[in-house]
MIVO-589934 format. One line per field, with one value per residue (C-alpha): residue number from 0; x, y, z. Coordinates in pm, 1 decimal. Example, Ala and Ser with C-alpha at 12.3 -4.5 7.8 and 13.67 -1.06 7.14 Angstrom:
BEGIN
i c(0  1)
c1 c(1230.0  1367.0)
c2 c(-450.0  -106.0)
c3 c(780.0  714.0)
This chain:
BEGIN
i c(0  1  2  3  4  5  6  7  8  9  10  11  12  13  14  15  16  17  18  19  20  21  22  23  24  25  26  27  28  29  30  31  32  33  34  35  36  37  38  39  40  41  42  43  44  45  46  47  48  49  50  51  52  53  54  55  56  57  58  59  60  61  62  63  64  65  66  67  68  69  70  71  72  73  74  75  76  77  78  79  80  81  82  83  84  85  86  87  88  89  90  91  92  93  94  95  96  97  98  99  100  101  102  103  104  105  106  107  108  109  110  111  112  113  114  115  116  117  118  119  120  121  122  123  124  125  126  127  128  129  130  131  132  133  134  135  136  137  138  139  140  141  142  143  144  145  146  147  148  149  150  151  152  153  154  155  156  157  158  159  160  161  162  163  164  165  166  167  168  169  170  171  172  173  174  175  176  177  178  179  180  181  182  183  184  185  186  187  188  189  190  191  192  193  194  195  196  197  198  199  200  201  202  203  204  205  206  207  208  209  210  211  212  213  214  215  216  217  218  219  220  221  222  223  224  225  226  227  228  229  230  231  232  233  234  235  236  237  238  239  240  241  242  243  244)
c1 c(12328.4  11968.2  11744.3  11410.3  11334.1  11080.7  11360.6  11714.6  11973.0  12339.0  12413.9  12147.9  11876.4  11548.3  11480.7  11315.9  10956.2  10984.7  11127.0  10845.6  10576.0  10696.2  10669.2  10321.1  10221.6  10363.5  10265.7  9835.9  9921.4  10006.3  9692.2  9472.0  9619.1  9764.4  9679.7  9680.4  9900.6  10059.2  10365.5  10492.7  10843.3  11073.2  11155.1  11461.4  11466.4  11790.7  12006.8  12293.8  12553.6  12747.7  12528.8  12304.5  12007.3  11727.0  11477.9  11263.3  11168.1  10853.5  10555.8  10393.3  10282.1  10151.5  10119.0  9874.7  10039.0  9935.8  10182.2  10158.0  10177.6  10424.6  10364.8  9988.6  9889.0  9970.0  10269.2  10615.5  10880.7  10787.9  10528.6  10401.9  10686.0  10684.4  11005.6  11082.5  10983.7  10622.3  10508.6  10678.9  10539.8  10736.8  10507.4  10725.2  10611.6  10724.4  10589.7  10635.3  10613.1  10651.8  10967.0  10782.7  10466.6  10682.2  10886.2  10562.8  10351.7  10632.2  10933.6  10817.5  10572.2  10735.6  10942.1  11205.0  11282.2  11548.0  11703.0  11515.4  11609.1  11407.9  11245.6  11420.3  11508.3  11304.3  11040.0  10669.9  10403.9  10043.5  9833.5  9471.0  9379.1  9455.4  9496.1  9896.6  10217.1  10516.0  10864.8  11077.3  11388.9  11573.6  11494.7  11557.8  11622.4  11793.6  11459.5  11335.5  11710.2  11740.4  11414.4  11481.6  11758.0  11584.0  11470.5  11086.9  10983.1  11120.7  11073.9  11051.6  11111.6  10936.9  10867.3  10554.4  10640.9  10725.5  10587.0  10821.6  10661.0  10770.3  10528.9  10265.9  10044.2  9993.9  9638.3  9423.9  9225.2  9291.5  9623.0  9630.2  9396.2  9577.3  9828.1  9579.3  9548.0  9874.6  10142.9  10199.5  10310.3  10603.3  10655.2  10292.3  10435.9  10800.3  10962.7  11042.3  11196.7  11167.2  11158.4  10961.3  11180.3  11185.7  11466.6  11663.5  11911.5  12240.6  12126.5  11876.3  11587.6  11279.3  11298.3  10972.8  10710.7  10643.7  10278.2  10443.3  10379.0  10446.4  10256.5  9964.3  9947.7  10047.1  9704.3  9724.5  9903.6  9767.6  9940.7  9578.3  9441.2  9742.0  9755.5  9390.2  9401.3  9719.1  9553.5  9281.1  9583.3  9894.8  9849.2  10079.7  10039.4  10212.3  10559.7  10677.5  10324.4  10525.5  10514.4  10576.6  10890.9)
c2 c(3614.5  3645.9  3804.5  3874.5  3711.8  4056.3  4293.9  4400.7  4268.6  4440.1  4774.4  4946.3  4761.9  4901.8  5030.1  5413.9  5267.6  4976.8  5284.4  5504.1  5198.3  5181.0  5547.9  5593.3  5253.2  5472.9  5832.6  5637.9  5452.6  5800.4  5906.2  5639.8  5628.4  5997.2  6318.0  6647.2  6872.2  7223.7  7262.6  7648.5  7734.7  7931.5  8259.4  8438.9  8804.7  8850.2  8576.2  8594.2  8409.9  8331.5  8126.4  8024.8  8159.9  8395.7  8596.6  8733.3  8462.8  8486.4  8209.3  8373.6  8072.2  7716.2  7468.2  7155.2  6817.3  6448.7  6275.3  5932.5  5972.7  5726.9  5703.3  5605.8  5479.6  5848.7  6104.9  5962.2  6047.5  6140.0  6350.5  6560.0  6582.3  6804.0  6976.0  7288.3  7529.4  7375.3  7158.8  7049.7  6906.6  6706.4  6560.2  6444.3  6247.5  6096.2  6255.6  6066.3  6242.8  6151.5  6354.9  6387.4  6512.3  6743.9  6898.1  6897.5  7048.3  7283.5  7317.2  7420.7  7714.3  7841.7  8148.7  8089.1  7753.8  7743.9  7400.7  7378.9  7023.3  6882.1  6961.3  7215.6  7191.1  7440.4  7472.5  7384.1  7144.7  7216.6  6940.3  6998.7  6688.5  6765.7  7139.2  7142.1  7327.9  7079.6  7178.8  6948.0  6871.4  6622.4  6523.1  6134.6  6059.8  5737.7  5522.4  5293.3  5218.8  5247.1  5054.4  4919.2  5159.9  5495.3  5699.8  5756.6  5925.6  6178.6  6100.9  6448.5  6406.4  6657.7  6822.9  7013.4  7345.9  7584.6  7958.6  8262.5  8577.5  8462.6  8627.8  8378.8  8500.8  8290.6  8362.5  8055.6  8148.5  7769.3  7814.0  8215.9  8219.8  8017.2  8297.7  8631.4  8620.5  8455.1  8742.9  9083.2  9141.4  9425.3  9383.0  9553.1  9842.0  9817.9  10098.6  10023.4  10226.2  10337.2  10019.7  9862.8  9661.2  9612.2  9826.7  9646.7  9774.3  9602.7  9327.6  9248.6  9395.8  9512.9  9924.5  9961.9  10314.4  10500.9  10334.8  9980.8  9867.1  9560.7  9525.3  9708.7  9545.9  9136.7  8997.0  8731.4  8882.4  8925.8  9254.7  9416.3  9146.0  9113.9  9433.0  9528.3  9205.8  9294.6  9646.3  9467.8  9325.6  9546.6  9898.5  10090.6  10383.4  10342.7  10332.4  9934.1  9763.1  9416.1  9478.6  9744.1  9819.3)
c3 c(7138.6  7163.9  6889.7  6714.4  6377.7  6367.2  6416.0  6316.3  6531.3  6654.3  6726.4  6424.3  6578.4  6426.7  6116.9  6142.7  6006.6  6340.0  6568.0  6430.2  6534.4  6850.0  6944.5  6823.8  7030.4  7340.7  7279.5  7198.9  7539.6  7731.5  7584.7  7698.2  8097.9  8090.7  8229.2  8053.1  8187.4  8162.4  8088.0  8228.8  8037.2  8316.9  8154.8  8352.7  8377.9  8576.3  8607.5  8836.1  8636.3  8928.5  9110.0  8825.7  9027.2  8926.3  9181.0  8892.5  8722.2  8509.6  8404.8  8142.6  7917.8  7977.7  7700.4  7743.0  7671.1  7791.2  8017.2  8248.1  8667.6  8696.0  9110.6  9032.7  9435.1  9563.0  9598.4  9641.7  9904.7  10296.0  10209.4  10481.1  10745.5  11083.6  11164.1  11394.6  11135.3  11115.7  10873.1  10535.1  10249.5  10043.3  9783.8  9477.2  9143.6  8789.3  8447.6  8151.4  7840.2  7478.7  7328.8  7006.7  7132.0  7389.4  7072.5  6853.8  7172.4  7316.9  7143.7  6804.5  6991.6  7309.0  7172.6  7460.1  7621.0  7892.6  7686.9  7328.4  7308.6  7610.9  7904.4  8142.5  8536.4  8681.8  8488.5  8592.5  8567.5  8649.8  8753.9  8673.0  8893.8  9209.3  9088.2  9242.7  9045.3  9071.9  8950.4  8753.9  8969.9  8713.0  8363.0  8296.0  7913.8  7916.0  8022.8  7893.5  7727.5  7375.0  7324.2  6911.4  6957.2  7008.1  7366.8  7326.7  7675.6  7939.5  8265.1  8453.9  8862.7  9024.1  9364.8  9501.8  9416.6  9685.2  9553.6  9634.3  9504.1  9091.0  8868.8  8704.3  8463.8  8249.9  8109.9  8227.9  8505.4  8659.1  8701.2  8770.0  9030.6  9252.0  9309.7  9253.4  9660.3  9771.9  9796.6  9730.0  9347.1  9360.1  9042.5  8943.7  9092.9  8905.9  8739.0  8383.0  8119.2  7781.6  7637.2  7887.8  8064.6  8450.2  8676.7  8864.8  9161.1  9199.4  9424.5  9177.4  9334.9  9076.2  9173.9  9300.6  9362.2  9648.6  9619.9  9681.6  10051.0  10097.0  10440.9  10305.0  9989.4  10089.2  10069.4  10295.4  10582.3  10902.0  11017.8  11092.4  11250.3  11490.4  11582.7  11666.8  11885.7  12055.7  12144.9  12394.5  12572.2  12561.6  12703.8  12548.3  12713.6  13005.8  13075.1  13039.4  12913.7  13023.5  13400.6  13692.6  13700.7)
């Protein structure tokens, strides 16, 4: 059996003074060649319990923290890929982060965590450094293995985040701005009650004004455009503006 004159041998491997060397050697090395990061906390606001899915999620915090790109010579997976639809990007990449710094940095502040214990599926990372929002797909705990006999780092596998009208507001104008002229926000319009809480109908819709249109009011669409352009070339004042019959 091979062993270490330096270090406890067998199953209790590691004293918690060697463990504790070892983790500060890591978390001063993800400082030296890491990033800093947000980390955006998921917060649901009606979960269907059935499918586990939730259409109103909220960002409403972000919480700086230093983690390693992994994938260092550029994004992982196919990347930018044509299909029918149009073009899909499918940028992925690997955050390593320190679980001490990530329960000093995060768990101890955020009031509500999806998982207290470690990094959540479906929450967000924003990456000042190429300014891009990726969502963590899977959370890898069990590598490096038992290193002196403790896990030091997370490895988060993520994917470019795909945006879908969830409300992120999180107070830093680097990260909010990005979505200020992307979509139309029902949920500024929402009807809430007493308490202040957001009314929902039974499919889980946010219950909405009269001063809600979504065609006037979804910043980026091109409804106006289309259809002053489509006046110089469709008459519609005739019978059958597609031909003479």
């Amino acid at each position: 059996m091979s062993t270490n004159f330096y270090f406890q041998e067998g199953n209790t491997s590691g004293t918690t003074a060697e463990q504790r060397l070892v983790e500060d050697l890591v978390i001063e090395s993800l400082r030296i060649y890491g990033h800093s990061v947000y980390y955006m906390p998921r917060t649901s606001v009606n979960q269907d319990n059935i499918l586990g899915e939730d259409r109103l999620s909220q960002f409403t915090s972000a919480y700086p923290i230093e983690m390693y790109l992994a994938n260092v010579q550029g994004w992982d997976q196919q990347q930018e890929l044509f299909t029918k639809f149009g073009i899909e990007v499918k940028d992925t990449a690997t955050f390593v982060v320190s679980k001490r710094r990530w329960e000093e940095s995060i768990a101890y502040q955020a009031p509500t965590l999806q998982l207290p214990s470690r990094p959540a599926e479906g929450d967000l990372l924003y990456f000042p450094k190429t300014d891009a929002m990726f969502e963590i797909k899977f959370v890898e705990h069990l590598n490096p293995f038992f290193q002196i006999g403790k896990i030091y780092v997370y490895n988060l596998q993520c994917e470019l985040y795909r945006y879908s009208s969830e409300v992120i507001d999180t107070g830093i104008d680097e990260i909010d701005d990005d979505f200020d002229n992307t979509t139309a926000d029902a949920f500024q319009y929402s009807v809430l009650d007493s308490a202040g809480n957001m009314l929902v109908s039974s499919n889980g819709n946010p219950i909405v004004t009269a001063a809600y249109d979504s065609r006037a009011n979804a910043k980026t669409s091109d409804n106006t455009q289309f259809e002053e352009e489509a006046e110089d070339i469709l008459d519609f004042t005739v019978t059958n503006p597609f031909g003479e019959v």
